[in-house]
C-alpha positions as CSV (number, residue, x, y, z in Angstrom):
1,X,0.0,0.0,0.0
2,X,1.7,3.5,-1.2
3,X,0.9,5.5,2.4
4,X,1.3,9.4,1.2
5,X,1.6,11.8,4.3
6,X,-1.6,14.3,4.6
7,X,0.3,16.8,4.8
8,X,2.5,16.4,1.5
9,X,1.8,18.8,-1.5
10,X,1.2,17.4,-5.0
11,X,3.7,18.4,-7.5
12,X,3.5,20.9,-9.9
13,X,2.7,19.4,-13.3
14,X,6.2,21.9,-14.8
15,X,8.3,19.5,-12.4
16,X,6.6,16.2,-13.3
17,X,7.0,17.1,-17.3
18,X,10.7,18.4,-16.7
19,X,11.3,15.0,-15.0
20,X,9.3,12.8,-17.3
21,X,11.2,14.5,-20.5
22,X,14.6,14.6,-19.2
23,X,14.1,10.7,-18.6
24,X,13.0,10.1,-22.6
25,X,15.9,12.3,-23.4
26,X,18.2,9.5,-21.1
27,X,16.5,7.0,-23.0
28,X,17.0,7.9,-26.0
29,X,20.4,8.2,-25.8
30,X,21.1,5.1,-23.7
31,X,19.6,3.5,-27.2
32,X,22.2,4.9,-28.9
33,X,25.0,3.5,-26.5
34,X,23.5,0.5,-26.4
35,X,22.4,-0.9,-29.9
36,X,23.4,2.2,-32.8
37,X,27.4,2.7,-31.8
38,X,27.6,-1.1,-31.1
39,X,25.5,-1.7,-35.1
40,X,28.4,1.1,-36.4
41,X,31.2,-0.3,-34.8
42,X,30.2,-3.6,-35.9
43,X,30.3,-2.6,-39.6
44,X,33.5,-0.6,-39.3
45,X,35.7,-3.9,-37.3
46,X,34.1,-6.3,-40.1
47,X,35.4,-4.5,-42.6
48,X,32.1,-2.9,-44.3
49,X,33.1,0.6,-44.5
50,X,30.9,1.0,-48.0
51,X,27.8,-0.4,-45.6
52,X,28.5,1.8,-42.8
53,X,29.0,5.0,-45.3
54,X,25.8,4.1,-47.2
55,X,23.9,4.0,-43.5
56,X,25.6,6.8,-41.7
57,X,24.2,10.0,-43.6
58,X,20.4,8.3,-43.5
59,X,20.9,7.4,-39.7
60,X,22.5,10.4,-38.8
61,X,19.7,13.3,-39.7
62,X,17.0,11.2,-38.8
63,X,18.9,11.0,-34.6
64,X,19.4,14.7,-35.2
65,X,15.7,15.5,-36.0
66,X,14.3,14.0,-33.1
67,X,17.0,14.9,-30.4
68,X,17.0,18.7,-31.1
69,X,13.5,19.4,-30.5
70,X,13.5,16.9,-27.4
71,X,16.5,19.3,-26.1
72,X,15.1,22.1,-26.9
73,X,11.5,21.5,-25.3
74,X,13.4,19.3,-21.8
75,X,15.1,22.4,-21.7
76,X,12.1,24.7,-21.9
77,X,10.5,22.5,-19.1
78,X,13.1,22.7,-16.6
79,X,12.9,26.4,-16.8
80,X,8.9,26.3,-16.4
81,X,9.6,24.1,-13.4
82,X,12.0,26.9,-11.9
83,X,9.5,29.6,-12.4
84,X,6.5,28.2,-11.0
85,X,9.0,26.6,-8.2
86,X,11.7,28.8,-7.9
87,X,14.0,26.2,-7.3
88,X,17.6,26.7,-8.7
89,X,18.0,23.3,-9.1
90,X,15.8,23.4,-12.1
91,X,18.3,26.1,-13.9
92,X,20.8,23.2,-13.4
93,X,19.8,20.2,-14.9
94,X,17.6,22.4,-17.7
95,X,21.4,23.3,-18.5
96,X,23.0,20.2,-18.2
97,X,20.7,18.8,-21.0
98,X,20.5,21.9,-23.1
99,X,24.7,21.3,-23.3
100,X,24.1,18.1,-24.8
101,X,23.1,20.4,-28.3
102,X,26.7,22.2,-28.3
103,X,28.6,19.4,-27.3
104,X,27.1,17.5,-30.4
105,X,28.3,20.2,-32.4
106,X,31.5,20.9,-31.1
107,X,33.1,17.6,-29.9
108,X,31.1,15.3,-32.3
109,X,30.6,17.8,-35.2
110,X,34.1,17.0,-37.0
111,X,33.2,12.8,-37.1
112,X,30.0,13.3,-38.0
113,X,31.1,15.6,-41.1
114,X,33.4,12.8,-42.5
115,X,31.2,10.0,-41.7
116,X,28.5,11.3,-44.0
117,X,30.7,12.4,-46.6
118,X,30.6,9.4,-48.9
119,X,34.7,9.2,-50.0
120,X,35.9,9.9,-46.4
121,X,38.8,7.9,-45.3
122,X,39.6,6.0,-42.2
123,X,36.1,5.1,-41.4
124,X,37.1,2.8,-39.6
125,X,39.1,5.0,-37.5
126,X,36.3,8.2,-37.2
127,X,33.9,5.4,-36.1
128,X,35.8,4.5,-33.3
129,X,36.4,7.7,-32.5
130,X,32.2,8.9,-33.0
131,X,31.1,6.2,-30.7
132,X,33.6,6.5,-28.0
133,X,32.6,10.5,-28.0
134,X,28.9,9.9,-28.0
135,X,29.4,8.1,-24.4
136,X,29.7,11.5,-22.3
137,X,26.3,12.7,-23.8
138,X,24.7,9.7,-21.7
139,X,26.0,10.6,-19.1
140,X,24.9,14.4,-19.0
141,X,21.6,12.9,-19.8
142,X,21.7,10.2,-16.8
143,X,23.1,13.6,-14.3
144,X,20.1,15.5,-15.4
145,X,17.4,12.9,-15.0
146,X,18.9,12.0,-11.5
147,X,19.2,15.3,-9.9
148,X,15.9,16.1,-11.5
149,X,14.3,13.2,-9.5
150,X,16.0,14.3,-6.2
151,X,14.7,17.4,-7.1
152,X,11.8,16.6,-7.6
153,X,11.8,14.2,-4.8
154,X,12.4,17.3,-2.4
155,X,9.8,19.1,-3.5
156,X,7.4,16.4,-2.5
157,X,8.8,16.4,0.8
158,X,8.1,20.1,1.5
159,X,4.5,20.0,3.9
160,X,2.7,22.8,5.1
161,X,5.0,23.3,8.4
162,X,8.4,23.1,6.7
163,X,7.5,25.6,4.2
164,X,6.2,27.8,7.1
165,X,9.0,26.8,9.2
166,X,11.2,28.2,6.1
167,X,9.1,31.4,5.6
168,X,9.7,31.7,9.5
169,X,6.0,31.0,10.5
170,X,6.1,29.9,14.3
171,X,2.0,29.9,14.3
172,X,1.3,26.4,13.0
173,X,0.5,24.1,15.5
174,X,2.4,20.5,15.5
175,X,0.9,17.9,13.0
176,X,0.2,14.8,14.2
177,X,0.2,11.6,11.7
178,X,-2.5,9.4,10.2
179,X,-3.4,7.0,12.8
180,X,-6.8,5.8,13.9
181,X,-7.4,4.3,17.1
182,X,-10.3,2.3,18.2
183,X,-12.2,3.7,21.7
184,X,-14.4,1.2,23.6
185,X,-17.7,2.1,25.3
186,X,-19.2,0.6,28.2
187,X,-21.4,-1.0,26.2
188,X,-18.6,-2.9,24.2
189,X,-19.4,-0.8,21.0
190,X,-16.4,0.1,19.3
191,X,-16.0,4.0,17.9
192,X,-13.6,5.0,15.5
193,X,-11.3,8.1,16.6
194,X,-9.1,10.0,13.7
195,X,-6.3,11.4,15.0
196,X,-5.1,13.1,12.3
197,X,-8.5,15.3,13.2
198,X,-6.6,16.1,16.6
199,X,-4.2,18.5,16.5
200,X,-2.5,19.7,19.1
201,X,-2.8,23.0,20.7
202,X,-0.1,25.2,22.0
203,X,-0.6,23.7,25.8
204,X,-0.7,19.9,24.4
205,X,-4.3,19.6,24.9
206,X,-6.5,17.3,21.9
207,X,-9.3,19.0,20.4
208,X,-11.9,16.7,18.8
209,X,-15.5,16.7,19.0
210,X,-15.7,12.7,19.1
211,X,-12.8,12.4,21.7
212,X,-15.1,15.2,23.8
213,X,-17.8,13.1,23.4
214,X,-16.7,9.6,24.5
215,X,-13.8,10.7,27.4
216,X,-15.6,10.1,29.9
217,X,-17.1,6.0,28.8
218,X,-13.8,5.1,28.0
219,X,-12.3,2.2,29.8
């Protein structure tokens, strides 16, 4: 049974949609570590660099036209999480997978040029070197996803009296958990008592019109 404090907000739907995109941009990429570099290297240690040039400049646009949107709109939820949250955290990994774009460009940009040029030389060589390069991109993908689930983690963790506590409210009087207890009557007839409908006031006295009611036929 998933038990969910009474007290604990629900998230915001910017957090849940930064989370839930940076984790299909993780995915994504995890493919490419996983099946694409191992199909490319494959073809370039077997000796079918004519294969591997004929599949490279089809293979190549088609990652590229799905990955830079999904940047560019994981991006553009992390910073709608940090504006209706205003949580730094959410400028951080919104960065992290926004840098996947440059690095692409910068780092990879040289391979990828020669791979889909059809008379390159060395495939075998520029393949090597692609794949091998492609490997940090996961992992600023995996560094976003997981801080943005301890982020958003924290977030759920933030009740009522810690975010009072942090706006320095001192009013709020001490939550008590979910816990029913069963009173018995005289009579033997049982009576459900909620707790959580007790709180505490400042001198540590219960409040509850039920408790009021049976106190004094309580064994």
């Amino acid at each position: 049974i998933f038990f969910r404090p009474s007290d604990m907000p629900d998230p915001h739907p910017s957090t849940l949609a930064a989370t839930g995109l940076a984790g299909i941009v993780t995915g994504a990429l995890a493919f490419v570590s996983a099946v694409d570099t191992r199909t490319l290297l494959k073809l370039a240690d077997s000796g079918q660099e004519r294969v591997l040039q004929q599949l490279f400049p089809i293979w190549w646009p088609n990652g590229r036209d799905l990955m830079l949107p999904l940047l560019l709109v994981t991006a553009a939820a992390h910073g709608w999480a940090f504006g209706a949250t205003r949580d730094q955290a959410w400028l951080g990994t919104g960065g992290l997978v926004l840098a996947i774009a440059p690095y692409t460009k910068f780092v990879l940009g040289e391979d990828i040029a020669k791979l889909r040029a059809a008379t390159s030389q060395d495939v075998q060589q520029i393949t090597h070197s692609f794949c091998f390069w492609h490997h940090p991109r996961l992992l600023m993908a995996l560094g976003a996803f997981g801080c943005s689930l301890l982020t958003l983690a924290k977030a759920e963790g933030r009740g009522p009296r810690r975010r009072l506590k942090e706006q320095g409210s001192t009013s709020m009087a001490p939550m008590r958990p979910h816990v029913s207890k069963i009173f018995f009557l005289k009579g033997g007839i049982p009576i459900a008592h909620d707790v959580a409908a007790a709180r505490l006031t400042g001198n540590g006295q219960a409040f509850s019109p039920i408790r009021k009611q049976v106190s004094t036929n309580i064994y």
